[in-house]
C-alpha positions as CSV (number, residue, x, y, z in Angstrom):
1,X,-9.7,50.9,131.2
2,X,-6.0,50.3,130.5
3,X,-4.3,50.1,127.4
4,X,-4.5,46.5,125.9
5,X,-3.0,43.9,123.6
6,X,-5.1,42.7,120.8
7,X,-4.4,39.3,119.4
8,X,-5.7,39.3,115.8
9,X,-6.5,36.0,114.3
10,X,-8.9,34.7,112.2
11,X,-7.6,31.3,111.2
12,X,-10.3,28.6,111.9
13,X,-8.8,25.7,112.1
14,X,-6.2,24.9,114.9
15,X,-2.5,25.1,114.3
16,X,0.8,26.6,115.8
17,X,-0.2,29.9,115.1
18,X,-3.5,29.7,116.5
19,X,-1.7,27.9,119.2
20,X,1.0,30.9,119.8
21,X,-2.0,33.3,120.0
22,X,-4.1,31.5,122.9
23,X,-0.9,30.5,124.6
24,X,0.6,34.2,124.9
25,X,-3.0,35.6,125.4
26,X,-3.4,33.7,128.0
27,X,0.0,34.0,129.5
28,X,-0.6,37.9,129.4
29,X,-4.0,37.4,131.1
30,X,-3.1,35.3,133.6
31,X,-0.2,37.7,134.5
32,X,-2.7,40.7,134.7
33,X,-2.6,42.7,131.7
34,X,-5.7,43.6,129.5
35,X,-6.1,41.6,126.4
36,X,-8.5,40.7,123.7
37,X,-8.4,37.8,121.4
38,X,-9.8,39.0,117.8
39,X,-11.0,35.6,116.1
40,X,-13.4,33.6,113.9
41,X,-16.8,32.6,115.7
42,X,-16.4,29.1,113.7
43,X,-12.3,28.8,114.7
44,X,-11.0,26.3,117.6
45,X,-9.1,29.8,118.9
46,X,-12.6,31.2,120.0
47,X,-13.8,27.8,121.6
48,X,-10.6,28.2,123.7
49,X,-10.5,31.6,124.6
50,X,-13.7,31.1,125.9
51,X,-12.9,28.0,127.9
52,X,-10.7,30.4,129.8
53,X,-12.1,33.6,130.2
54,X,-10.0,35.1,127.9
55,X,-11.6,38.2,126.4
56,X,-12.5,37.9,122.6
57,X,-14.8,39.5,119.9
58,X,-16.2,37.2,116.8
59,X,-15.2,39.1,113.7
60,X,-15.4,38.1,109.9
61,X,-12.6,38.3,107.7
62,X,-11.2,36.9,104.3
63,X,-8.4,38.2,102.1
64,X,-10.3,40.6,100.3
65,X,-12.0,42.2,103.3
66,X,-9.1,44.8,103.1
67,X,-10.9,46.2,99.6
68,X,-14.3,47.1,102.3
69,X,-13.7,50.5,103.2
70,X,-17.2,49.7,106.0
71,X,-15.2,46.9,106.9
72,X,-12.0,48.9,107.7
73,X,-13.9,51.2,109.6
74,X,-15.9,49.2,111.7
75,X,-12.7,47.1,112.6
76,X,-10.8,50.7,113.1
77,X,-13.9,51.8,115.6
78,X,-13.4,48.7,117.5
79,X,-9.8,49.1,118.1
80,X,-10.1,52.1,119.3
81,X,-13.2,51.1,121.8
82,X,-11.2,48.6,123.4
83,X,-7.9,50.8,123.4
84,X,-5.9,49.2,121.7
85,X,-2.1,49.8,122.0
86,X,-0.6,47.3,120.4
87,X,-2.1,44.7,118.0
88,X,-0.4,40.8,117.2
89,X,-1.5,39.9,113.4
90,X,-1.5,36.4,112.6
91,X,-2.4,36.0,109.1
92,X,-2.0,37.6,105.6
93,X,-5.4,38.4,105.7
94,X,-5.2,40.0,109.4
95,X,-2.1,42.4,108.2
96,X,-4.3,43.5,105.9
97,X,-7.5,44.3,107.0
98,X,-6.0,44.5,110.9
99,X,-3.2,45.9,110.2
100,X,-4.7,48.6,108.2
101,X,-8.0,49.3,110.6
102,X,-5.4,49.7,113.2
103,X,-3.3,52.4,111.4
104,X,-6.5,54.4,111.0
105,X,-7.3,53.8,114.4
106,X,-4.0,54.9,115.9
107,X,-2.3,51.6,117.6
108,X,1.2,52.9,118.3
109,X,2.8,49.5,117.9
110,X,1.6,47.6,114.6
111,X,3.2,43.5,114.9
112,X,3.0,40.7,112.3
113,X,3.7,37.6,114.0
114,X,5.1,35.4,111.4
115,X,5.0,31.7,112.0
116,X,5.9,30.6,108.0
117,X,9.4,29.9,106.8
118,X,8.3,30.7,103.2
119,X,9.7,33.4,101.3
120,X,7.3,36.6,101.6
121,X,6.1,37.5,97.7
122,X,8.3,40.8,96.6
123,X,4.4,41.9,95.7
124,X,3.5,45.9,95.2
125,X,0.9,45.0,98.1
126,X,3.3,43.6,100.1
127,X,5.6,46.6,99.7
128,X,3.3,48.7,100.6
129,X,2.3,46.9,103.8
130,X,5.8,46.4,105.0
131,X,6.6,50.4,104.5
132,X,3.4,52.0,105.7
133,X,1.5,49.6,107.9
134,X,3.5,46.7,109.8
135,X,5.9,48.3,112.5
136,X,7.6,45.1,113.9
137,X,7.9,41.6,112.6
138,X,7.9,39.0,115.3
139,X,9.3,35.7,114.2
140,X,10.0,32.3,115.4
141,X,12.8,31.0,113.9
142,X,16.2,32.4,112.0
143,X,14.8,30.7,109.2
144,X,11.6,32.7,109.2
145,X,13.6,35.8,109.5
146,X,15.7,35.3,106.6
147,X,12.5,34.3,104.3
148,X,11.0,38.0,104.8
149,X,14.3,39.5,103.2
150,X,14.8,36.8,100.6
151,X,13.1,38.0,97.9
152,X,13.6,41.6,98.4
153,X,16.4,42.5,101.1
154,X,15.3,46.4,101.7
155,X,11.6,45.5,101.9
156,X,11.7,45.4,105.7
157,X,14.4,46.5,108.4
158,X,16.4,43.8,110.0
159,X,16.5,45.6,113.5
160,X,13.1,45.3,113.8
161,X,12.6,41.5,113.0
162,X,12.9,40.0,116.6
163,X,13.3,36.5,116.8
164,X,12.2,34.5,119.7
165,X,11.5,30.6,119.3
166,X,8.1,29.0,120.5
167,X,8.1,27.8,124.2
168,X,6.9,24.6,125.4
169,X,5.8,23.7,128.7
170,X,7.9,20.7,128.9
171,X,8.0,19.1,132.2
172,X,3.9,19.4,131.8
173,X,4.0,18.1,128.8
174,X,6.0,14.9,130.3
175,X,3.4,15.0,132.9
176,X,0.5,14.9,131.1
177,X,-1.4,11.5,130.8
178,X,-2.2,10.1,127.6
179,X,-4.0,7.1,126.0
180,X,-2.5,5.5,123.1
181,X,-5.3,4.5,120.8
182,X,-3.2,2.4,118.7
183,X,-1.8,-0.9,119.7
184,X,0.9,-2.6,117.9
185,X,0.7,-5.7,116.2
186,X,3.6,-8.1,116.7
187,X,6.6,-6.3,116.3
188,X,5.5,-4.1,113.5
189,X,7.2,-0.2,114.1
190,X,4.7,2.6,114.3
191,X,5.4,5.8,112.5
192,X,3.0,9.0,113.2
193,X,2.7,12.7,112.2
194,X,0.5,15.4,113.1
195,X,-0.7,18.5,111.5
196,X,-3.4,20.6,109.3
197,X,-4.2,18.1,106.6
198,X,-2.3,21.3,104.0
199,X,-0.2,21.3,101.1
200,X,2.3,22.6,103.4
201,X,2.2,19.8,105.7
202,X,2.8,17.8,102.4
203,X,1.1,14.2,103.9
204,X,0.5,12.9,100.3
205,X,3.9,12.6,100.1
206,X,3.9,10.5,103.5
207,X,2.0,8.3,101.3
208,X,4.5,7.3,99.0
209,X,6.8,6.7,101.8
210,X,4.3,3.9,102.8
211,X,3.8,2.4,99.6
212,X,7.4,2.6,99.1
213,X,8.1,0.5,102.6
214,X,5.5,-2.1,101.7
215,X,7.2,-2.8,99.0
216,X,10.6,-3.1,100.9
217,X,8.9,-5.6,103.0
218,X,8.4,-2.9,106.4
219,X,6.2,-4.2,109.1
220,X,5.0,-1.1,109.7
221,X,1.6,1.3,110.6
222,X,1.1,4.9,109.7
223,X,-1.0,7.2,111.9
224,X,-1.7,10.7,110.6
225,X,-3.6,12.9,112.7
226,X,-5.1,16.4,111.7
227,X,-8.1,17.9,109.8
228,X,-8.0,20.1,106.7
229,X,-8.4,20.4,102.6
230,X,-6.5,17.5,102.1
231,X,-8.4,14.9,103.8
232,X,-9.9,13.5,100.8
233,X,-6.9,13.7,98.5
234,X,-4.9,11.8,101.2
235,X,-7.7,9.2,101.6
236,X,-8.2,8.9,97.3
237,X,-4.2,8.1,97.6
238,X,-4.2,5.5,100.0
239,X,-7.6,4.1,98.5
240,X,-5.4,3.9,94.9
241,X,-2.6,2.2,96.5
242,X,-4.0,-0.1,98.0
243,X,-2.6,1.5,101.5
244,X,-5.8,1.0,103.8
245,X,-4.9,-1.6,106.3
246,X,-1.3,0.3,106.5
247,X,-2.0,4.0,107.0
248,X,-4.6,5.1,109.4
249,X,-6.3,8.9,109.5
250,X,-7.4,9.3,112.5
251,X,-8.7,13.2,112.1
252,X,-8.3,16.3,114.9
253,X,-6.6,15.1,117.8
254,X,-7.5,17.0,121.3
255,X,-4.3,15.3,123.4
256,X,-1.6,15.0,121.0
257,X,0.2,13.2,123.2
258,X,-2.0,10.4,122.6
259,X,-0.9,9.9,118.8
260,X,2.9,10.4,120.3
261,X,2.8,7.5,122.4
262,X,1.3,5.4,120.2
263,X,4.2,5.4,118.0
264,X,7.7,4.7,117.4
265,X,9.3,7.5,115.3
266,X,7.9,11.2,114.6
267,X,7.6,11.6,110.5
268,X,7.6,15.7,109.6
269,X,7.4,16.0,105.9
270,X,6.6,20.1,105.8
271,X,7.8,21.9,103.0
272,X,8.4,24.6,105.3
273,X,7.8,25.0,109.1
274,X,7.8,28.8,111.1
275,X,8.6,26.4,114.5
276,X,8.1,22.9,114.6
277,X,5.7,22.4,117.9
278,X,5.2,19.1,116.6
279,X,9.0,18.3,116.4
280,X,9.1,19.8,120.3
281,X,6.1,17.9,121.4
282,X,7.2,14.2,120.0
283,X,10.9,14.7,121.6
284,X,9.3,15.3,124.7
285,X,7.2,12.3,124.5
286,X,11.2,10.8,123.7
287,X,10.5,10.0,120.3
288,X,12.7,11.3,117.3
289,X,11.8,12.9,114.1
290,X,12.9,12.3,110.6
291,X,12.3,15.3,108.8
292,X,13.7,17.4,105.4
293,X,16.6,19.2,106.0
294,X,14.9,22.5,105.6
295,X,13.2,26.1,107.1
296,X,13.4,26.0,110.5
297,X,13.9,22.0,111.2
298,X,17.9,22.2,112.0
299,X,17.1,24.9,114.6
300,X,15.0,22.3,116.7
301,X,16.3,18.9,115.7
302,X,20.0,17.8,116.4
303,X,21.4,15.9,113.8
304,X,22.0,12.3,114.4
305,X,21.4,12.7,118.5
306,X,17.8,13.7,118.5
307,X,16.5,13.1,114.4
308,X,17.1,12.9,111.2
309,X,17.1,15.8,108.2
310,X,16.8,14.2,104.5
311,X,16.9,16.1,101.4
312,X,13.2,17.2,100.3
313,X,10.6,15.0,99.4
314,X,13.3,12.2,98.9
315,X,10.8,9.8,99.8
316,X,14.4,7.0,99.2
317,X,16.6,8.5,101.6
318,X,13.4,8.8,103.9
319,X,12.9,5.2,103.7
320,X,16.3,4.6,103.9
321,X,16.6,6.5,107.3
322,X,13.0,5.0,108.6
323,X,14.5,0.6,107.6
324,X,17.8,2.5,109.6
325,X,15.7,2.8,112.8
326,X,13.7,-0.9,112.7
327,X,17.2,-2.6,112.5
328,X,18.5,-1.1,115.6
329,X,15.4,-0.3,117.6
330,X,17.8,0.6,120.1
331,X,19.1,3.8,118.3
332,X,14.8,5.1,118.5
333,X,15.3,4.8,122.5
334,X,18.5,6.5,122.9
335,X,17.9,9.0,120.7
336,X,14.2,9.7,122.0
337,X,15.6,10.1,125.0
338,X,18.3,12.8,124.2
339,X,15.3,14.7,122.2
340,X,13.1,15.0,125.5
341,X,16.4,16.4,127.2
342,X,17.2,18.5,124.3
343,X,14.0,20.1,124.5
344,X,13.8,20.5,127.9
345,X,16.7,22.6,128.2
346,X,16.6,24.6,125.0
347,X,12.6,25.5,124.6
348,X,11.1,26.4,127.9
349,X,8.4,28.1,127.8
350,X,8.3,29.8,131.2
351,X,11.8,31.5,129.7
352,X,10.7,32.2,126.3
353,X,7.2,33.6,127.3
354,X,8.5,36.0,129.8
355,X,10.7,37.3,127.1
356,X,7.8,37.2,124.6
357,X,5.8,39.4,127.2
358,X,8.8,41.5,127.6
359,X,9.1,42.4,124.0
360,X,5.1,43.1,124.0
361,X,4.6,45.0,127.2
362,X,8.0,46.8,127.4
363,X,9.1,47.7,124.3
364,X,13.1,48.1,124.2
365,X,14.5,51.4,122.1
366,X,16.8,51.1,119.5
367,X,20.3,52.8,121.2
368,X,21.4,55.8,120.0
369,X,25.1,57.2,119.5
370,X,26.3,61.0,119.5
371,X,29.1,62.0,117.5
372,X,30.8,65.3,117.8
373,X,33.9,66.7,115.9
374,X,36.1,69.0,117.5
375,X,39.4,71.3,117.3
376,X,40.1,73.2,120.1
377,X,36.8,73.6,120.8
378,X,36.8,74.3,124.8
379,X,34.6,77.1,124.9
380,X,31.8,75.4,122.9
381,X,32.2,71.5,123.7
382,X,30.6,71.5,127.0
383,X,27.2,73.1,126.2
384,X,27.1,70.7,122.9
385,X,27.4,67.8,124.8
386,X,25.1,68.7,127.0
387,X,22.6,68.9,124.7
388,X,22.5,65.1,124.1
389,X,23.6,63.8,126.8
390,X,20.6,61.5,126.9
391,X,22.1,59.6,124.6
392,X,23.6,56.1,124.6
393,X,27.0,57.2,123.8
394,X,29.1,59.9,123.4
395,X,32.0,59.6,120.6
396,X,34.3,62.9,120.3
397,X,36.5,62.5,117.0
398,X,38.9,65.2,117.9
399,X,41.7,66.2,115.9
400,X,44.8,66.5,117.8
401,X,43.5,69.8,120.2
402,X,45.8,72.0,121.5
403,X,43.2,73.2,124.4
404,X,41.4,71.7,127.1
405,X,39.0,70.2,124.6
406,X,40.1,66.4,125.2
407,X,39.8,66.5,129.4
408,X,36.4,68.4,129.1
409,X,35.1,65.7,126.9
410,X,36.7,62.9,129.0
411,X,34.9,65.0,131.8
412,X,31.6,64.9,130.8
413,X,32.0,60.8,130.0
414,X,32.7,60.7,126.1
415,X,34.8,58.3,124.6
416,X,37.3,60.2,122.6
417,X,39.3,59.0,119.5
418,X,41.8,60.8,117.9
419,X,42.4,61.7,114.0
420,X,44.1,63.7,111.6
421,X,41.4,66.2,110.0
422,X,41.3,65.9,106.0
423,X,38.2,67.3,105.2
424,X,34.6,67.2,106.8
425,X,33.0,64.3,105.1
426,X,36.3,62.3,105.5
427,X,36.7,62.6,109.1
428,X,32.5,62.2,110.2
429,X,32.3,59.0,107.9
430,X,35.0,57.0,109.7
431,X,33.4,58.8,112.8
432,X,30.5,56.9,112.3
433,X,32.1,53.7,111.6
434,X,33.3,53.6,115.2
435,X,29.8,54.3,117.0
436,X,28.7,51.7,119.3
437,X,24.9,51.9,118.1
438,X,23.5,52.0,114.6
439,X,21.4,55.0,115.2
440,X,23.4,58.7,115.0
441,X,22.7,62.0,116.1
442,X,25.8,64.4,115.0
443,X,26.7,67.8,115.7
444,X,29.5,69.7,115.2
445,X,31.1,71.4,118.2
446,X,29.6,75.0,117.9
447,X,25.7,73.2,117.7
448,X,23.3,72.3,120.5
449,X,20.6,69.9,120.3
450,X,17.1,71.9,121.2
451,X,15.4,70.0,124.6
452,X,12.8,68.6,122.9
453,X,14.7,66.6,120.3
454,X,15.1,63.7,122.8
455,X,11.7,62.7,123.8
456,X,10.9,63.0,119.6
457,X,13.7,60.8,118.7
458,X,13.1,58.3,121.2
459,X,9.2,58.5,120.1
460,X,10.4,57.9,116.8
461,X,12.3,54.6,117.4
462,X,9.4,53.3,120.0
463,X,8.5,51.8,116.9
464,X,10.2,51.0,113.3
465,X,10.7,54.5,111.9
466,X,9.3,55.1,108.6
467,X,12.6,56.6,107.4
468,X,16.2,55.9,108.0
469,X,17.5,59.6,108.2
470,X,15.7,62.8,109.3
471,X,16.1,66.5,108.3
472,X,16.2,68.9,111.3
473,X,16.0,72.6,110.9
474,X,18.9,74.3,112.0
475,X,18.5,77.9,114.0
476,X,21.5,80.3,113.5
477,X,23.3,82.5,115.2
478,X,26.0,84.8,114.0
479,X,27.8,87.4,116.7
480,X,25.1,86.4,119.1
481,X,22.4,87.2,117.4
482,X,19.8,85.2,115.4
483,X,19.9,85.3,111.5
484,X,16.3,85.2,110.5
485,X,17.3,85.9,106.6
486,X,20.2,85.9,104.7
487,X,18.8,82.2,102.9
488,X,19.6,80.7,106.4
489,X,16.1,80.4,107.0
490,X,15.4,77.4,105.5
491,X,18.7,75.9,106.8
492,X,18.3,72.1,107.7
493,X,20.8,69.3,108.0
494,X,20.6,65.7,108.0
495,X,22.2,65.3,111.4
496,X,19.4,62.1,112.5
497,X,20.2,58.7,110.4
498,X,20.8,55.1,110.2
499,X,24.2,54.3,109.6
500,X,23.5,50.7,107.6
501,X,22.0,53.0,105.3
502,X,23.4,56.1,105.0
503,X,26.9,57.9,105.2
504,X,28.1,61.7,103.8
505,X,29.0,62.7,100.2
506,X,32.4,62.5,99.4
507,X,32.8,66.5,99.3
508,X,35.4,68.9,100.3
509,X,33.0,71.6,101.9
510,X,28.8,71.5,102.5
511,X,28.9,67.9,102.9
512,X,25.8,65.9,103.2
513,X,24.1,62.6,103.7
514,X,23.5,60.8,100.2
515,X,20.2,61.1,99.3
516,X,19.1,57.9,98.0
517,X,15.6,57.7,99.3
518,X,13.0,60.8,101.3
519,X,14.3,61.8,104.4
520,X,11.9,62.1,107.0
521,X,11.5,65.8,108.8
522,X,12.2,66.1,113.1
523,X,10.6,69.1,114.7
524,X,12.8,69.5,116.8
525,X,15.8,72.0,115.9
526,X,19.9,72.0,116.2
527,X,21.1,75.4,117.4
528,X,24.0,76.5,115.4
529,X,26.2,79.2,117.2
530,X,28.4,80.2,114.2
531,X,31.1,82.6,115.5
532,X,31.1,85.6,117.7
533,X,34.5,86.4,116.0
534,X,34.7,88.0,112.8
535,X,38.0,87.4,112.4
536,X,37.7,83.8,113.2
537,X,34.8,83.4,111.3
538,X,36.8,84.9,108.1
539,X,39.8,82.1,108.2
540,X,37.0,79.4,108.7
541,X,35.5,80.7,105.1
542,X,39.2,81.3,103.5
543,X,39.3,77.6,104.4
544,X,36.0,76.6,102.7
545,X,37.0,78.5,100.0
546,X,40.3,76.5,99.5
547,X,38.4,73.5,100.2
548,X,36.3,73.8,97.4
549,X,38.6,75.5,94.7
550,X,40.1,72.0,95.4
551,X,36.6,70.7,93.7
552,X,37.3,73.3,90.7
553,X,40.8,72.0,90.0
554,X,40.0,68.4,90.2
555,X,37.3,68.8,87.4
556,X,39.5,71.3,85.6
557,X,37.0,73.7,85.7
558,X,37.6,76.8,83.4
559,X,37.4,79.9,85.3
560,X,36.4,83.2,83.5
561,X,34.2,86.7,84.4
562,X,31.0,84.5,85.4
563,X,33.1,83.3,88.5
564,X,35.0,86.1,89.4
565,X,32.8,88.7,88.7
566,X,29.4,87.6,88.0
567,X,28.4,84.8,90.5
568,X,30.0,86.8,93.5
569,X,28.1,89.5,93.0
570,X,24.8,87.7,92.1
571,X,25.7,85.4,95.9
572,X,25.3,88.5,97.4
573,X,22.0,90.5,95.7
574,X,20.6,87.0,95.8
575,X,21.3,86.5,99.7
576,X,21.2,90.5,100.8
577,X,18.2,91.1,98.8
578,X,16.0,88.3,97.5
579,X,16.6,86.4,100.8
580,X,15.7,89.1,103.0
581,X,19.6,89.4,104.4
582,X,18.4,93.2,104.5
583,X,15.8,92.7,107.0
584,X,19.2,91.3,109.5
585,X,20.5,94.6,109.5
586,X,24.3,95.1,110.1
587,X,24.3,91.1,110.6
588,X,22.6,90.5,107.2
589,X,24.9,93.1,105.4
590,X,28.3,90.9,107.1
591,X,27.0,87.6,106.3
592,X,25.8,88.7,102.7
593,X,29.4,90.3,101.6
594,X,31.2,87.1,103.6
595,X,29.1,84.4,101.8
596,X,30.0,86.5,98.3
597,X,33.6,86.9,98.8
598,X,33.6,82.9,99.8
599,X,32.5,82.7,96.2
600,X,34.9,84.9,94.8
601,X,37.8,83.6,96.6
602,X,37.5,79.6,95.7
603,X,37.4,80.8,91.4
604,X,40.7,83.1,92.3
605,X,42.6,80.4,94.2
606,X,41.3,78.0,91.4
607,X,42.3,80.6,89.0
608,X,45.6,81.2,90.5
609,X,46.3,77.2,90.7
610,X,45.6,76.9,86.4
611,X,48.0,80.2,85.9
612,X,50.6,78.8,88.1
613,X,50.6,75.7,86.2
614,X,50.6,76.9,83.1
615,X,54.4,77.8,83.4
């Protein structure tokens, strides 16, 4: 059996969600690849599914089905019968019982398909799933996009919120016959809307708007179509006004098209809409909406060419703009007619499946850019880059060589930029400011990336990563042999990170990434090839040493015996000794008395810098 897609959905009654789900399961299985439709054995999803030979399997769930630890491990068993690789959660409820039964069953790509341009609660629970469960957000609209961030902007990546609007088959829809069941009366103009009978599709306030146009004198007819909680409110409202021979409810429509055509204008008074299939739907059946100016509504109609936006729940300017359209009945024509156009050419579906297909069959990893910082570094540069040349770029930050390092670089395909060298954390952050990709992997010139470190890192970003910067262990090497002691053992750097969150600490020597959050850990290693000059290695601590009495002398640092005397010699019984430097031999002894003298030397040139200015 090959891997499959599980669509996760256990909304009952029918709406765009539901209607994304069949529509892209179906797409998928039509197209040859193995998928499932998880759904409700009372929902309009599973009468579908099994109209067309979709697979499915009926499961219960409810919001608090997440607190069933049986529950979670009967759904967890499931997933893992059919093979699950990747699961689509509609719901709240499906991202948390779904969600988390596929976590424990091992789905490699977890994806919350968000349909709802409402602002996601900044919830302890919701933290939680957004860190630890959810991998990818899949969303319809910008608007739905920036409603996951509002109320928390770190709560979920950006670069893994994909946006991809809702397709419509259009020239079928055009196509497709229909049967007005409405006729109008005299000249009277028809308005319409369609949707769950919710508090989000907000049809009590289409109410108002009719009693509001009675009283303005309208010869009009309302036709709302839908099922849902608010059937009887709606029907109490129009009972108390006195509404009944004005608005009609007409309940769950099977051709939508038929409540299209029966009227005039399209009335959307959502508070908030993911994608507005019904806004697509009427301007392909050429009629135009007037709708609040809100969520994802200005990404679907065009202002003044194909609807109307009004201020929320303005239920004056939305009578204003529907007594507009019945004195020049012309304007609902020629704008009905740009609307079908409109959505022809901006809302295919053909298009916009294939590229929903795309994102879930063939997932597209984040790029990756390599820095590397070099001096005259010919005789390391080549076997550094080497090491990563799997990645996506190559960026050399050289500073002004004097060797062949530039043309061996330039060989080997990197893009080299040139700059003065201050100090180590100076030159990699504007390094990393110039990177083509927001993902880094940097080494300095003597390092090498082990082999495996490629296939782990791109493993890593196949999905969102659960952490944006990664501590790799580094293996050393001094005078060509490996340093297994000395306090080099537990040597790791934060070479792996995401540059939107992340750049080094403003230090003169032993920079490192702030730490503002847990690092994850890569098992892969860099290999660190220190010196195999003594001499050489000897200026490069002088220079560290410099570098960091600098640190002493900013912060006017006293210097007394503890520096001179004291903390030298406990650098090296700490290192030679209590580190196991002994067990290196000759090498350990070396690195021991360097690593001591380094901390000697920066309280004498410290030292030397307060006497000299003392006269």
């Amino acid at each position: 059996m090959s891997k499959t897609i599980c669509f996760f959905n256990t909304a009952i009654p029918w709406g765009g969600g539901e209607k994304w789900h069949f529509e892209m399961a179906k797409h998928l299985h039509v197209s040859g690849y193995s998928v499932v439709i998880f759904c409700h054995k009372r929902s309009v999803l599973f009468e579908k599914a099994k109209a067309q030979n979709i697979p499915n399997k009926i499961i219960s769930n409810n919001n608090t089905s997440f607190l069933n630890p049986f529950k979670l491990l009967y759904l967890s068993k499931l997933l893992q019968k059919h093979q699950i690789c990747t699961i689509v959660l509609n719901l709240s409820q499906d991202v948390k019982s779904g969600g988390i039964a596929a976590k424990l069953s091992g789905v490699k790509r977890i994806i919350y398909r968000r349909g709802s341009a409402i602002p996601v609660r900044n919830s302890s629970l919701n933290r939680f799933l957004y860190k630890n469960i959810i991998d990818e957000v899949l969303v319809n609209s910008k608007a739905t996009q920036e409603c996951i961030l509002q109320n928390n902007t770190a709560l979920f990546p950006k670069d893994y919120i994909t946006v991809i609007p809702n397709g419509i088959d259009g020239q079928a829809f055009v196509k497709k016959n229909f049967n007005p069941f409405y006729k109008r009366k005299s000249s009277e103009l028809i308005l319409t809307n369609l949707g769950r009978l919710e508090e989000q599709k907000n049809q009590l306030f289409l109410v108002d708007v009719a009693n509001e146009l009675r009283t303005l004198g309208l010869d009009f007819h309302m036709i709302i179509g839908g099922s849902g909680r608010l059937e009887a409110s709606i029907k109490a409202k129009i009972n108390t006004y006195k509404l009944e021979s004005f608005v009609n409810l007409v309940g769950f429509i099977e051709n939508p098209k038929d409540l299209y055509m029966s009227g005039d204008i399209f009335l959307l008074p959502s508070l908030w809409e993911g994608f507005g299939y019904v806004i697509a739907e009427a301007g392909l059946s050429q009629k135009p909406t007037i709708a609040f100016n809100i969520s994802s509504n200005p990404e679907i109609i065009v202002e003044d060419k194909s609807g109307i936006l009004v201020s929320a729940n303005d239920v004056i300017a939305f009578c204003d703009t529907i007594m507009a359209f019945d004195k020049n009945r012309k304007r609902i024509v020629e704008m009905g007619a740009f609307a079908q156009k409109h959505i022809l050419g901006s809302f295919d579906k053909n298009i916009l499946n294939k590229r929903i297909a795309n994102y879930l069959t063939k997932k597209e990893t984040p790029k990756i850019s390599a820095i590397v910082t070099t001096y005259n570094e010919e005789k390391n540069i080549e076997s550094c880059l080497n090491s990563i040349k799997w990645a996506d770029e190559l960026l050399v930050i050289d500073s002004f060589s004097t060797d062949n390092t530039v043309a061996l670089c330039e060989k080997f395909g990197a893009r080299v930029l040139q700059r003065k060298y201050n100090y180590a954390a100076d030159q990699k952050n504007w390094a990393i400011t110039k990177a083509k990709y927001r993902w880094i992997i940097l080494l300095d010139a003597d390092e090498m990336a082990s082999p495996n470190m490629a296939n782990e890192i791109k493993n890593i970003l196949h999905t969102r990563p659960k952490h944006t910067a990664f501590w790799i262990r580094r293996i050393n090497y001094f005078l060509g042999k490996k340093v297994r002691f000395c306090g080099w053992q537990n040597d790791r750097v934060a070479r792996f990170f995401h540059r939107d969150f992340h750049e080094y600490e403003n230090k003169m020597v032993h920079e490192e990434l702030e730490y503002t959050k847990p690092f994850g850990n890569l098992n892969s290693n860099i290999i660190h090839y220190t010196t195999n000059n003594i001499d050489h290695y000897t200026k490069k601590i002088e220079r560290y040493a410099h570098n960091a009495a600098q640190t002493y002398i900013k912060d006017n640092k006293k210097i007394g015996v503890f520096n001179l005397y004291i903390k030298p010699a406990f650098k090296f019984l700490n290192s030679y000794f209590f580190r196991g430097g002994i067990l290196d031999g000759k090498t350990g002894w070396i690195i021991c008395k360097l690593r001591s003298r380094e901390t000697w030397l920066k309280a004498k040139i410290a030292l030397d810098y307060s006497n000299e200015n003392k006269h």
